[in-house]
Structure formats: structure tokens, C-alpha cells
Kinemage of the C-alpha trace (Angstrom):
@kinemage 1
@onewidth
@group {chain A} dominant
@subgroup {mainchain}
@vectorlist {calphas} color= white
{ca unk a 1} P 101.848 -96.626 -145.832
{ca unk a 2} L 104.790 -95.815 -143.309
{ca unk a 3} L 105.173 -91.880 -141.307
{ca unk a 4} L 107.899 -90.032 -143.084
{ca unk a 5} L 111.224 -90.327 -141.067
{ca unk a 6} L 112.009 -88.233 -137.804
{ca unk a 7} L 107.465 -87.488 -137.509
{ca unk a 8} L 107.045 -86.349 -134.179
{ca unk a 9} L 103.636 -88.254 -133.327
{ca unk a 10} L 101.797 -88.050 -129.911
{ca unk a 11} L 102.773 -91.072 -128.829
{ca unk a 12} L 106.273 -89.538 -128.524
{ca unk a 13} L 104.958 -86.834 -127.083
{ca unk a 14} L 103.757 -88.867 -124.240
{ca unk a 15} L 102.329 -86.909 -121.123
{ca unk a 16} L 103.704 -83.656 -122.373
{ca unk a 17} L 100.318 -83.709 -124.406
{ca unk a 18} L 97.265 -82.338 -122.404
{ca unk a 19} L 95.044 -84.956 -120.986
{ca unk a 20} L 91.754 -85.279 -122.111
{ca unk a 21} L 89.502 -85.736 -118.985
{ca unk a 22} L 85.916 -85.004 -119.181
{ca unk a 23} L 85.079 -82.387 -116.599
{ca unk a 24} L 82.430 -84.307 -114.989
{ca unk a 25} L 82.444 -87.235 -112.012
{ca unk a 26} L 79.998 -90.166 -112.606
{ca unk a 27} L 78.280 -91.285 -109.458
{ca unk a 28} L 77.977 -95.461 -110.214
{ca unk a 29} L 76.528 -96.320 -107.224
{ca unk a 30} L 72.807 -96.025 -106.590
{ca unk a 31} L 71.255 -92.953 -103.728
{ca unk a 32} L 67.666 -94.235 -103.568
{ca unk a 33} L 66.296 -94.962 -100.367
{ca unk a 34} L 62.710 -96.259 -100.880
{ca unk a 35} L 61.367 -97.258 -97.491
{ca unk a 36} L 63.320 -93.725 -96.397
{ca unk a 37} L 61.216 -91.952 -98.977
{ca unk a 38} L 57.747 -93.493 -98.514
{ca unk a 39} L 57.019 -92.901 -95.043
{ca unk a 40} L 56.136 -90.296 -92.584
{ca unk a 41} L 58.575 -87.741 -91.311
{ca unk a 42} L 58.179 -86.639 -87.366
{ca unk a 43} L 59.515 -84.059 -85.080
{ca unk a 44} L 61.579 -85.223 -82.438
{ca unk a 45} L 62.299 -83.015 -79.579
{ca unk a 46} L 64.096 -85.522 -76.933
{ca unk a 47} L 66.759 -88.749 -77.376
{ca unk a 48} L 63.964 -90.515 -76.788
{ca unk a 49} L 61.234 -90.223 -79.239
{ca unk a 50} L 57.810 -91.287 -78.086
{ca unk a 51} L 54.321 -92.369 -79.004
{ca unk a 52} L 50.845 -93.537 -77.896
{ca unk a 53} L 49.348 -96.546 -79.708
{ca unk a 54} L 45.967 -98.153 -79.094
{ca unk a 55} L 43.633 -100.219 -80.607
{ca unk a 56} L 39.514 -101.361 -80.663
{ca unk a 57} L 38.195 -104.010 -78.793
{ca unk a 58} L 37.601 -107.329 -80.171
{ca unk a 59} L 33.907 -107.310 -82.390
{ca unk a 60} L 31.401 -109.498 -80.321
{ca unk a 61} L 28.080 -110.756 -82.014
{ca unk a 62} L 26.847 -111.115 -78.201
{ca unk a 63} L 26.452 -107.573 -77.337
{ca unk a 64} L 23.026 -107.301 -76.724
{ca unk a 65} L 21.439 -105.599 -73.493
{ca unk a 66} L 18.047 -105.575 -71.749
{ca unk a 67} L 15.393 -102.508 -71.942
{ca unk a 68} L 15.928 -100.144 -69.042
{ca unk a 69} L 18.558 -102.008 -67.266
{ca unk a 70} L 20.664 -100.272 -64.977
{ca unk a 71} L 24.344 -100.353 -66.826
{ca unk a 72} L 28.319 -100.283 -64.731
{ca unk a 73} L 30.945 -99.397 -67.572
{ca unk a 74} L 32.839 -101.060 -69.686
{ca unk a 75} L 36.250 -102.250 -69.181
{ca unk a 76} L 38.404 -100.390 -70.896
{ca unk a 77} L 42.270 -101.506 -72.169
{ca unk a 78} L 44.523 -97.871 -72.109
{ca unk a 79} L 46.871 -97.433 -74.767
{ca unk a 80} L 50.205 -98.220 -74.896
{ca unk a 81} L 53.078 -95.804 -74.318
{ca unk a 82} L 56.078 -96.681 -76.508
{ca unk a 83} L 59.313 -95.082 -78.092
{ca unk a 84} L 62.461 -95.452 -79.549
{ca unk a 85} L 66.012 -93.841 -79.146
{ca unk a 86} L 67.727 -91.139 -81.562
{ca unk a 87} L 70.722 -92.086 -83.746
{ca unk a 88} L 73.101 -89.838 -84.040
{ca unk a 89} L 75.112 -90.121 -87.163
{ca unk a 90} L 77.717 -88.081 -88.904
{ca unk a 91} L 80.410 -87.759 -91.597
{ca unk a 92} L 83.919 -85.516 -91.459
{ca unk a 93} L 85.236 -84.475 -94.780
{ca unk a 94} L 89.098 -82.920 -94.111
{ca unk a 95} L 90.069 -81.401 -97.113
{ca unk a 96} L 93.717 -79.742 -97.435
{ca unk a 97} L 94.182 -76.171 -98.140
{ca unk a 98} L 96.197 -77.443 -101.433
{ca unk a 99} L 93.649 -79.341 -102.434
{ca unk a 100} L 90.788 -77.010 -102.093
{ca unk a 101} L 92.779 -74.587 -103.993
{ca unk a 102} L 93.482 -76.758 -107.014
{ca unk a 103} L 91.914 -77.469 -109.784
{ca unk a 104} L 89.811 -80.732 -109.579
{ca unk a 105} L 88.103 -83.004 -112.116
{ca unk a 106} L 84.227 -82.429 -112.394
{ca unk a 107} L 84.299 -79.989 -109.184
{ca unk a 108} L 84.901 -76.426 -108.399
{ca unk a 109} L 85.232 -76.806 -105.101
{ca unk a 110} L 86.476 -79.749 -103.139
{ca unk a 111} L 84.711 -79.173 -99.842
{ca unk a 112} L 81.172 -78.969 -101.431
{ca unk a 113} L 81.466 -81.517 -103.595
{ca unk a 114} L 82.409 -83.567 -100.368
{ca unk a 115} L 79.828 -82.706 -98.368
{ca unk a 116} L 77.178 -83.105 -100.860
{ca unk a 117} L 78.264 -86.614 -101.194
{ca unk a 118} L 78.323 -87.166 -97.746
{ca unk a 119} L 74.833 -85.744 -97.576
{ca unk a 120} L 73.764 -89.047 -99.732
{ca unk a 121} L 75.815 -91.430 -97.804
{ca unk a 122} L 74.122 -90.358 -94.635
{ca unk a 123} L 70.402 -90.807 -96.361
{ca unk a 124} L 71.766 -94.434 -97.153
{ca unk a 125} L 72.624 -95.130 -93.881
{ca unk a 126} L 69.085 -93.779 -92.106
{ca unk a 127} L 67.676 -96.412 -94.941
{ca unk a 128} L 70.037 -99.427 -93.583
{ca unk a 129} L 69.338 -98.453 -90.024
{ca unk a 130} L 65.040 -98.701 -90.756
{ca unk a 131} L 65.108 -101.599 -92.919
{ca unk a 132} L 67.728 -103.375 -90.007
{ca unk a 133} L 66.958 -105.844 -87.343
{ca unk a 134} L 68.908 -103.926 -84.961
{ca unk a 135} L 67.626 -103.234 -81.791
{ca unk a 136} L 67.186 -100.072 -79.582
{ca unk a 137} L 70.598 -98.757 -77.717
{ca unk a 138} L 70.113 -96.088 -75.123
{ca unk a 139} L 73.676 -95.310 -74.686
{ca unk a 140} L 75.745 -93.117 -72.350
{ca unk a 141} L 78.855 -91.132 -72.275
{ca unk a 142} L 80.640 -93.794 -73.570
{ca unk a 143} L 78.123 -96.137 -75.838
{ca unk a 144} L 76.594 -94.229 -79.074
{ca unk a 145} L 72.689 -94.441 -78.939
{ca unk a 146} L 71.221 -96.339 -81.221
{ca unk a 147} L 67.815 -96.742 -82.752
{ca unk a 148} L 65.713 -100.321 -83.149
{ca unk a 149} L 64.852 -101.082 -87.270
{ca unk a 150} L 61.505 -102.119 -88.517
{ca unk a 151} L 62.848 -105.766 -87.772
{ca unk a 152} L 62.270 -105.375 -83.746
{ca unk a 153} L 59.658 -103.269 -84.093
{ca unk a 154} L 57.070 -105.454 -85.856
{ca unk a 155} L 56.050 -108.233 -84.070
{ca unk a 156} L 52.480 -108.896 -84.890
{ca unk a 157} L 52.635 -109.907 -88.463
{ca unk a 158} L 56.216 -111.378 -88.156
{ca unk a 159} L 56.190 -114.734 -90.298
{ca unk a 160} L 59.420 -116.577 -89.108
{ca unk a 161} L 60.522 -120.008 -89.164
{ca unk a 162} L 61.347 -122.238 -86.688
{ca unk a 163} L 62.828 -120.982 -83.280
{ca unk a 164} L 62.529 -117.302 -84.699
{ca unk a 165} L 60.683 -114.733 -82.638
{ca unk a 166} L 60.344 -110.947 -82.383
{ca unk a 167} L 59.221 -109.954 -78.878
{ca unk a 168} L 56.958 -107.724 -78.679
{ca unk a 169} L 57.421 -104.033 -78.637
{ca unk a 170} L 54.456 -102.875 -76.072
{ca unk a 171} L 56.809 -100.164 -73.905
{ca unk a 172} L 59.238 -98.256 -73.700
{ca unk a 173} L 62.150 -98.984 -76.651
{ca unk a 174} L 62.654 -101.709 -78.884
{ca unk a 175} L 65.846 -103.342 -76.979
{ca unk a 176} L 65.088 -107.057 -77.377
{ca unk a 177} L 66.891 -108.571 -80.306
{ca unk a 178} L 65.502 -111.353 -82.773
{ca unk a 179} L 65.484 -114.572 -82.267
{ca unk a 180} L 67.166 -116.309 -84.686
{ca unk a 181} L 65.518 -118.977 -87.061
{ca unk a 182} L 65.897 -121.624 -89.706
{ca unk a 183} L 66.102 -120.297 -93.696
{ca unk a 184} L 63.321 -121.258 -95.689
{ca unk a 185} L 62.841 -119.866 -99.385
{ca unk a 186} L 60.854 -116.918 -100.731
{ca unk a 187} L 57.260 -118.486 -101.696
{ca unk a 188} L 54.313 -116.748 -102.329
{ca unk a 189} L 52.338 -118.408 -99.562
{ca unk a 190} L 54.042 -116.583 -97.351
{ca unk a 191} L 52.658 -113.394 -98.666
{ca unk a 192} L 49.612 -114.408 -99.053
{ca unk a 193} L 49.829 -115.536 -95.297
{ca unk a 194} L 51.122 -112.237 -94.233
{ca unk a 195} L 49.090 -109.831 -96.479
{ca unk a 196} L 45.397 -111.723 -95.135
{ca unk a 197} L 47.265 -111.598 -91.105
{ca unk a 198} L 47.563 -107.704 -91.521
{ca unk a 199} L 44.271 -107.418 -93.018
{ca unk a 200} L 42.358 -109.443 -90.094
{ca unk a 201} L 44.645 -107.742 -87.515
{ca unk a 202} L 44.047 -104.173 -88.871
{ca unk a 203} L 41.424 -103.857 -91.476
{ca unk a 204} L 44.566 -102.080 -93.277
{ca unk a 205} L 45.786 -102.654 -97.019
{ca unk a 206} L 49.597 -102.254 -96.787
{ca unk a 207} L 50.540 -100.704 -100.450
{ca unk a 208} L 54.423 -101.675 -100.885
{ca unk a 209} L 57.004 -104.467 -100.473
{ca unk a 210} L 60.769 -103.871 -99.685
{ca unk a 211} L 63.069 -106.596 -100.816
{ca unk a 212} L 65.993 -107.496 -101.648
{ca unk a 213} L 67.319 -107.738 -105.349
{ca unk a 214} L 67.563 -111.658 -105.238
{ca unk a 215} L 63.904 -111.857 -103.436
{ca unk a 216} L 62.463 -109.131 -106.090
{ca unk a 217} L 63.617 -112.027 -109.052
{ca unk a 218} L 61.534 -114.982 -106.873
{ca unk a 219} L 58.856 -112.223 -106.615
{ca unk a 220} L 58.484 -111.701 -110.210
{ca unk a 221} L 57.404 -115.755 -110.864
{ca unk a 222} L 54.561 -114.855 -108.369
{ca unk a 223} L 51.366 -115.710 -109.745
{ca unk a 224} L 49.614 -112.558 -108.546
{ca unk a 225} L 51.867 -110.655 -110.538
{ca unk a 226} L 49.280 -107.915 -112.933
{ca unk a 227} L 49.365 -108.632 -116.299
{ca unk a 228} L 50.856 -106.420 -118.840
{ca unk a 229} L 47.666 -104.300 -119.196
{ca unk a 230} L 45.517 -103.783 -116.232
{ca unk a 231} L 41.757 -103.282 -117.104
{ca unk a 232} L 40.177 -100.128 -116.164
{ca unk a 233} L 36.710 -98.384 -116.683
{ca unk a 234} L 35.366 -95.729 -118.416
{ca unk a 235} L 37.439 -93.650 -120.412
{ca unk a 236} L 40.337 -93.974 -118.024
{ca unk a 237} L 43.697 -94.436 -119.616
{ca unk a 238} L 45.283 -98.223 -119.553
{ca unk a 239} L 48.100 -98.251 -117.126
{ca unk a 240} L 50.580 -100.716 -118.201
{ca unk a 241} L 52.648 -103.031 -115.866
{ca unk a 242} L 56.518 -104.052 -116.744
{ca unk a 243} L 58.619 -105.644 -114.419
{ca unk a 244} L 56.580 -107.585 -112.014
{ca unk a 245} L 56.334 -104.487 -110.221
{ca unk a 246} L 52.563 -104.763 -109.104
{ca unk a 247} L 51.138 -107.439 -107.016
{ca unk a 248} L 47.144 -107.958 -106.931
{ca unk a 249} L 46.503 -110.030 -103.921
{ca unk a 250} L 42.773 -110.506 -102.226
{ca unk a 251} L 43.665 -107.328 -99.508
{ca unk a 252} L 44.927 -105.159 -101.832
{ca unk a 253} L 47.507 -104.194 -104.522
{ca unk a 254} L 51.015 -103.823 -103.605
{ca unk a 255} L 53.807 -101.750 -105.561
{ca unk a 256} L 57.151 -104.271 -105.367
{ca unk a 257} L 60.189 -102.148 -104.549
{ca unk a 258} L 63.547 -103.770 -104.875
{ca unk a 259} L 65.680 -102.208 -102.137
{ca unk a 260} L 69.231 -102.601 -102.830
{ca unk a 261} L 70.286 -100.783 -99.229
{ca unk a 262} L 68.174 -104.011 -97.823
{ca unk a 263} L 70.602 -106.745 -99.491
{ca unk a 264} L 73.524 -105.582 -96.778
{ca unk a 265} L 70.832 -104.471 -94.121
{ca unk a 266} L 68.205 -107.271 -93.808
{ca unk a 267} L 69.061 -109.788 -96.709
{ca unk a 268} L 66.829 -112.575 -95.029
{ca unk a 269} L 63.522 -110.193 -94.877
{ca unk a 270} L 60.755 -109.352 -96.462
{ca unk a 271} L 58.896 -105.976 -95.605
{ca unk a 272} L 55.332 -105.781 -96.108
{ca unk a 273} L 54.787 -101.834 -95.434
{ca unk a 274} L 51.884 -99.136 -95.441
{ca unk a 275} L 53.420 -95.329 -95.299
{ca unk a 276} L 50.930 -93.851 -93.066
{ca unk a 277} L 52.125 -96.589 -90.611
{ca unk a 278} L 55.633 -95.399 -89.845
{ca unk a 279} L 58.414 -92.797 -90.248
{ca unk a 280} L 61.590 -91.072 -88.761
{ca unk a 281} L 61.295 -88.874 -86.392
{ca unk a 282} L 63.785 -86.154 -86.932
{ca unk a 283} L 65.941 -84.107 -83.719
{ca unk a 284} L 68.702 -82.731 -85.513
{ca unk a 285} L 67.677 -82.762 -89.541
{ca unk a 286} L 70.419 -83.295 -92.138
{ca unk a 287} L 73.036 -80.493 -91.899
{ca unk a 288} L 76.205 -79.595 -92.282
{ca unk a 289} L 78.591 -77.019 -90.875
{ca unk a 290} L 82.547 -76.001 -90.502
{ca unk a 291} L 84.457 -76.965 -87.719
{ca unk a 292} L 87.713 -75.289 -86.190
{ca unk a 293} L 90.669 -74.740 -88.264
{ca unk a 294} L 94.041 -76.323 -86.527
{ca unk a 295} L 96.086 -76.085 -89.710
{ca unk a 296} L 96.361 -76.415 -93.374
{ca unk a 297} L 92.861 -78.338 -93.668
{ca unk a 298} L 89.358 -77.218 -94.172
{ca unk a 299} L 86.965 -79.728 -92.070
{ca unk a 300} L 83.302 -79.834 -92.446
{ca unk a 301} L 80.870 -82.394 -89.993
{ca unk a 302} L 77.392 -83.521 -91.964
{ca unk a 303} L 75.236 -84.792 -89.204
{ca unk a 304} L 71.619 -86.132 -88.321
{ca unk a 305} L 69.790 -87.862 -85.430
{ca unk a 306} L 66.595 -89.961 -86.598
{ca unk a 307} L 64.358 -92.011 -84.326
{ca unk a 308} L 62.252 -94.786 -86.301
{ca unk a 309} L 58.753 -95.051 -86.097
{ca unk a 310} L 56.064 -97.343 -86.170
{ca unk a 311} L 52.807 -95.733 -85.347
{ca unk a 312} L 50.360 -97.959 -86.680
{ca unk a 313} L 52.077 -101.987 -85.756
{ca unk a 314} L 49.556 -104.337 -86.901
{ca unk a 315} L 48.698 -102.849 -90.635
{ca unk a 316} L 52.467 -103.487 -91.536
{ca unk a 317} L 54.343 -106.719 -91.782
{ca unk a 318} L 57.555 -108.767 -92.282
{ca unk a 319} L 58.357 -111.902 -94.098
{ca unk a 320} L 61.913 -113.301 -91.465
{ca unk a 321} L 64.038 -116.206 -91.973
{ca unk a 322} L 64.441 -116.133 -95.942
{ca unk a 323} L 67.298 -117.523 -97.876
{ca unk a 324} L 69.207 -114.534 -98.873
């Protein structure tokens, strides 16, 4: 059948017909930060955050003394003093005084809707900065400070390949960068390597991995990987395992978290991570607040200033010098 002559349809109406928009904005990229999330949050009152580490002496089988002998001390190694630098990072949303006035899409008001987002952004970039091999910067009036990743700041579980080296970080700031090495692939020796290192080094069982998407899909053909059903006493529930995302390895079980801030951040490591073991240290926490008006704009700055952490170094880890 055919429209009687002369119908006036809406497609000759054209754009004088309302639009129909939901009134709702879809956020399609992701906001978790894992690593972020999982460890410990400090107070930091300076630029430069700092810390006191120390550790036992080594077990000896030999330590065996006479009856009634007179006894000088025992040497003992002092702890080590070291810290890292604040980051200060920020976002500016400018928003005209039209625009804040008008009606918007999915959004009352322009400004907080801005700021909110910015809020997120900033969380994603404290997550690229910890995950990062970038070192320590302690800046000046005219270099931003910057603070060292988890890259340069584990060194004694640092499985890299060939010329690849992470100094260690036994004073003061994390400033020396990595050495570069040669790419090797994701294998599960490695792990294996890394998760009995920690163990020995620390008596620790890290809990979770950070890693990429691409190294989370070589993860998953791990043999350790728990079966479907893990078996459990009593009358405790059956927890049930999809996804590859449990590892059962000889020093402990580790949760697999695929990081996808850590594919642009550190694409060529592996982190091998216990929560109680590190953090951010927080001097200025995430906020937000106006600044001057000049004109016909609104302007709000979203700030923070995070130092990373590593309290505990040997009872974490990192897998370098992996084929992204």
C-alpha cells in the first residue's frame, strides 16, 4: 500500500520534530583502579614522604654459647631510612556561563557533572603513576615533583632479563631509573620463580597479581590455575572459580587482577603484590574547589598530591622485561 497524496510524514518534518535523546550519559570507559584500591592509604604531612624499614638477621644453626661465659653484644644492622616525593596532580574544568545555564543531556548541571568526572580521571592517573616504572622527581620552581612507581621501588624480587636491573631503593627517594632489558614471554616459571623468591626473602604470601589484559589471557593457560570447584571442609559452602581468576601456587593463593590502567602504564610487567606491603600516602586528598571568576566562565581545579609507598620491599614482587 502507498500514503494517500499530500501525507505530511515525519520524515518531512525533519528536525522540526523533537529529538528523542535519552536523558542519561553512558560512561564506556572503565574507572577501576585495582592496585589503587587494594593497598594501604597513609598520611603525608611533607613533599617528601618518609619511612623506616628494617629487617631480621640471617637464621644461623651455629648459635650456640658456652655456660657462664662473659658475653660483648651483638652487632646490630639499623634500619633503613627511605622516602619518596609527592605528586601533585590536577584537572581544570572551564565551563561557560551559557553553557552552565542550558539545558544539557543526562546532567543538571554542567560544572558538577565535570568535576565528578574529573574526580575519576584523577583516581586513574594515581593508578598509572603506582603501577609505572617512573622514577622519583624532586622538582623545583620550575620542574613538577614527581613520585617513583612500584617499578623502581622493588628491587629485591625483580625478575628481569638480560641487561635489566632495578637499583636498589635503600635511601632517600627512588630516583634511579630501570635498566632496560631484553623481552622474553609470560611463562609460568617465572611466577613460580618469583612467588618461592618472596617467600624465602620474607616468609610473606603475596595475595594478588596485576597484569595486563594480554598477560591475564597467557595467565589463564597456567597450570596452577583452581579448578572450577575448590574443595573445602566441613559444612563450608563450595566457592566456585570462573575465569582463571585464582592461582594456587606452593606459597600461597593469589587472586589474578587484570589491570587495564597497567596496559598504557607498565605493559612489559608483571606485579606480584601483598596490600599490607604498600600504599599512597596522601598530603592534599582528592578535592575540588572554585577558582576566580575573570569573565563569562565558571572554573573549578580537582586536585591531589600522593606519595607511593612500599613499606614492606621483599614480600612483594615484579615479573620485568615481558612481551607486551
Amino acid at each position: 500500500m502507498t500514503q494517500p497524496a499530500n501525507t505530511f510524514d515525519s520524515y518531512d518534518a525533519g528536525t522540526s520534530n523533537a529529538e528523542d535523546v535519552q536523558d542519561k550519559i553512558y560512561m564506556v570507559t572503565p574507572e577501576a583502579t585495582p592496585v589503587l584500591s587494594a593497598g594501604r592509604r597513609f598520611t603525608a604531612n611533607q613533599r617528601f614522604h618518609e619511612w623506616v624499614r628494617d629487617v631480621l638477621a640471617t637464621p644461623s644453626v651455629s648459635n650456640a654459647v658456652i655456660e657462664g661465659s662473659d658475653r660483648t653484644g651483638t652487632a646490630i644492622t639499623p634500619p633503613v631510612r627511605v622516602g619518596n616525593t609527592t605528586q601533585l596532580m590536577d584537572k581544570i574544568a572551564v565551563i561557560s556561563s551559557t553553557q552552565q545555564a542550558s539545558k544539557a543531556i543526562g546532567r543538571t548541571n554542567e560544572m558538577k557533572f565535570q568535576v565528578g568526572k574529573m574526580m575519576k580521571e584523577l583516581k586513574r592517573d594515581v593508578e598509572a603513576r603506582l603501577v609505572s616504572n617512573s622514577a622519583s622527581v624532586a622538582g623545583d620552581a620550575a620542574t613538577a615533583r614527581q613520585t617513583g612507581g612500584l617499578g623502581v621501588m622493588i628491587f629485591t624480587t625483580a625478575l628481569h632479563n638480560g641487561a635489566g636491573a632495578t637499583a636498589a631503593h635503600t635511601s632517600g627517594a627512588p630516583t634511579t631509573a630501570i635498566t632496560a632489558g631484553t623481552a622474553r614471554a609470560f611463562a609460568e616459571p617465572l611466577l613460580r620463580t618469583a612467588m618461592q623468591t618472596i617467600f624465602v626473602q620474607s616468609g610473606e604470601m603475596p595475595s594478588f597479581i596485576s597484569l595486563t589484559p594480554s598477560h591475564k589471557a597467557i595467565f589463564s593457560g597456567f597450570a596452577g590455575i583452581a579448578a572450577n570447584r575448590m574443595q573445602v571442609k566441613g559444612k563450608e559452602q563450595a566457592t566456585i572459580v570462573g575465569g582463571a581468576d585464582l592461582y594456587i601456587s606452593d606459597f600461597g593463593n593469589l587472586v589474578v587482577v587484570p589491570n587495564y590502567v597497567q596496559a598504557t602504564s607498565a605493559p612489559n610487567d608483571v606485579f606480584i603484590l601483598n596490600p599490607e606491603s604498600y600504599g599512597v600516602a596522601y598530603l592534599q586528598g582528592y578535592k575540588s574547589e572554585p577558582l576566580a571568576k575573570t569573565g563569562h566562565t565558571e572554573r573549578e581545579l580537582v586536585c591531589v598530591e600522593v606519595a607511593n609507598v612500599v613499606t614492606a620491599e621483599r614480600s612483594i614482587g615484579k615479573i620485568a622485561n615481558l612481551t607486551a
